[in-house]
C-alpha positions as CSV (number, residue, x, y, z in Angstrom):
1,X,28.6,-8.7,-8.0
2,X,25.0,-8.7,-8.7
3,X,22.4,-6.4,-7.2
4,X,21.0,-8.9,-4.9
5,X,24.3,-9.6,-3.9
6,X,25.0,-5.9,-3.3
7,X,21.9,-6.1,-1.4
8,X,22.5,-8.6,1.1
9,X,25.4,-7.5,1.8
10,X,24.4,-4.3,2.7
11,X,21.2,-5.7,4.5
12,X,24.0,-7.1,6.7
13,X,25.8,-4.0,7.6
14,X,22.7,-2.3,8.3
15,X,22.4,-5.2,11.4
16,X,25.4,-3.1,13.0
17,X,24.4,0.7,12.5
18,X,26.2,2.7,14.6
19,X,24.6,3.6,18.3
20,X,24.2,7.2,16.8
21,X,21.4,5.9,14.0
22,X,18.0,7.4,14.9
23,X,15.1,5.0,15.2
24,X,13.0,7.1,12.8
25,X,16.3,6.2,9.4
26,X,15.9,2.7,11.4
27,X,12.2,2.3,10.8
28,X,12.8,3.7,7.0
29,X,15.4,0.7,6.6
30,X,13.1,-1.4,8.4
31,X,10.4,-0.8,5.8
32,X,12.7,-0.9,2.7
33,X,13.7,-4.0,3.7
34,X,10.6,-5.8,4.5
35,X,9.1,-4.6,1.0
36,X,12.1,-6.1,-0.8
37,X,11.9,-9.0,0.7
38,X,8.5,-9.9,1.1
39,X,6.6,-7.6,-0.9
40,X,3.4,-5.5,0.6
41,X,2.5,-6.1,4.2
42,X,0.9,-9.3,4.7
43,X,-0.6,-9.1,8.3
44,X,-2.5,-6.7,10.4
45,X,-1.6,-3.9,12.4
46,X,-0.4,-4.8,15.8
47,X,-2.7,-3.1,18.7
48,X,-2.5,-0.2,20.7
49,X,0.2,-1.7,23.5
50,X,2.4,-3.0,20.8
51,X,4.1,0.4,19.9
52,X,7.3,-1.1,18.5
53,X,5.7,-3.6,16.4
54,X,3.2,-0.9,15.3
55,X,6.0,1.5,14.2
56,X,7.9,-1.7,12.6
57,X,4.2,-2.3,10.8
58,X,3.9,1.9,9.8
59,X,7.4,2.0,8.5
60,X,6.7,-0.8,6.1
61,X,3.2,0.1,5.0
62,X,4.6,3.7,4.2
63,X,6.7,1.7,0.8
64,X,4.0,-0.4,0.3
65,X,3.5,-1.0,-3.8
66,X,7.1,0.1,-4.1
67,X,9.0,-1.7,-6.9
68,X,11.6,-4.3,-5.6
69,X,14.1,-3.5,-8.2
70,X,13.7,-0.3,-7.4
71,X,14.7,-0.9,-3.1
72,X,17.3,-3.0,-4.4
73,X,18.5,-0.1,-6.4
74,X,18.3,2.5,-3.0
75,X,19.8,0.1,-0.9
76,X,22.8,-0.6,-2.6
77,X,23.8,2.5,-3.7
């Protein structure tokens, strides 16, 4: 199996993380995920009175410029 392979499936797993996950490892998957997958952020910062998009947006812009390969690499191992 090839790493992007490995890597979807573990993207899927990650859909049914148990109940006990915290939202802060959620928001670091979040971001790996959205890096590997589309690359830097691409649109603005949600406002104020969008808090869960906002942290969504944070969680992602903290990996920005990381290598794909690399994410591949973390998630799948």
């Amino acid at each position: 199996m090839g790493l992007q392979e490995e890597f979807e499936e573990y993207a899927e797993k990650a859909k049914t993380l148990p109940d006990s996950t915290s939202n802060e490892n959620k928001l670091i998957l979040y971001g790996l995920y959205k890096q590997a997958t589309v690359g830097n952020v691409n649109t603005p910062r949600p406002g104020i009175l969008h808090q869960r998009d906002r942290a969504k947006w944070d969680a992602w812009k903290a990996v920005e410029g990381s290598y794909t390969y690399l994410i591949l690499i973390f998630w799948a191992t």
